[in-house]
C-alpha positions, 0 to 999 in steps of 0.5 A, spaced: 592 874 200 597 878 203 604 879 201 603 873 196 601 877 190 594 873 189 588 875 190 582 871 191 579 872 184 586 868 183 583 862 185 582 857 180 587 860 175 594 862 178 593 860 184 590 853 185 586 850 189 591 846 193 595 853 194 589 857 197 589 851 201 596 851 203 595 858 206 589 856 209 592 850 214 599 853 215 599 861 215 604 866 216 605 868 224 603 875 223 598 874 218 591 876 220 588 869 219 593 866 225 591 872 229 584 869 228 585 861 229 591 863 235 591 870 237 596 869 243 601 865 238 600 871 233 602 876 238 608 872 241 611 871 234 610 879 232 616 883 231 613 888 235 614 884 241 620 881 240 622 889 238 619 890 245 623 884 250 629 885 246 629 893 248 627 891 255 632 886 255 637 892 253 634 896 259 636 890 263 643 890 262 645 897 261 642 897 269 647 891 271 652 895 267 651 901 271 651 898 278 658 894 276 661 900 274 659 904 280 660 897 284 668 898 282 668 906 283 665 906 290 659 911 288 652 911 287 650 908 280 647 912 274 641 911 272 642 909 264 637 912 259 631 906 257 632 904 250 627 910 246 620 906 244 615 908 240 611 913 243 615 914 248 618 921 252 623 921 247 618 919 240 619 927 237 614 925 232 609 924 237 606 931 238 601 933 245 598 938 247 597 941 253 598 939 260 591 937 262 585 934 258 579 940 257 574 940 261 567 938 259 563 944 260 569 947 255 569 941 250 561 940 249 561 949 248 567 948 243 563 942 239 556 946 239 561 952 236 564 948 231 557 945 228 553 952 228 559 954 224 558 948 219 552 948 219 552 956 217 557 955 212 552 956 204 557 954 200 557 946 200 564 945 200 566 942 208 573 941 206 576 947 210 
């Protein structure tokens, strides 16, 4: 049982049977077991989603910001850069490779390739 320390082998001793079923009627949001019995209503609750609408809440305003301020100067407003997401353009951690994907013909000869190499290898040992 996720985040409360017990385990099913728990059952009967340390954790009762009315404790197994207290976290059976009433789940945690984010547990896997609400995500099963009410799937929307678990991901509403995440805290992913509510990271994501506060980040976009954020955009909302920093935009609003930007055409007051261009509003009082007379200019044209700045575009404001978006709150950074995960996975984003701005995420340095995501690694990419090339521009395109390979083509199939390239992608089917490069696997043959990577067989025949395993396949040759005598040694046995094919962690490298």
């Amino acid at each position: 049982m996720l985040g409360t320390g017990y385990t099913l082998d728990d059952i009967g001793g340390a954790l009762s049977w009315g404790a197994l079923g207290a976290f059976l009627r009433y789940p945690a949001e984010d547990s896997a077991l609400m995500h099963e019995l009410n799937p929307d209503a678990a991901i509403w609750s995440s805290r992913m989603k509510t990271n994501a609408i506060l980040a976009d809440i954020y955009d909302i305003l920093a935009v609003i910001n930007a055409n007051v301020t261009a509003i009082g100067s007379g200019k044209r407003p700045k575009r404001p850069k978006p709150y950074p997401r995960p996975g984003g353009s701005g995420d340095k951690t995501t690694k990419h490779y090339g521009s395109k994907g390979l083509p199939t013909d390239e992608l089917h000869r490069w696997i043959e390739q990577k067989r025949a190499e395993y396949a040759g290898s005598s040694t046995g040992d094919h962690t490298g």
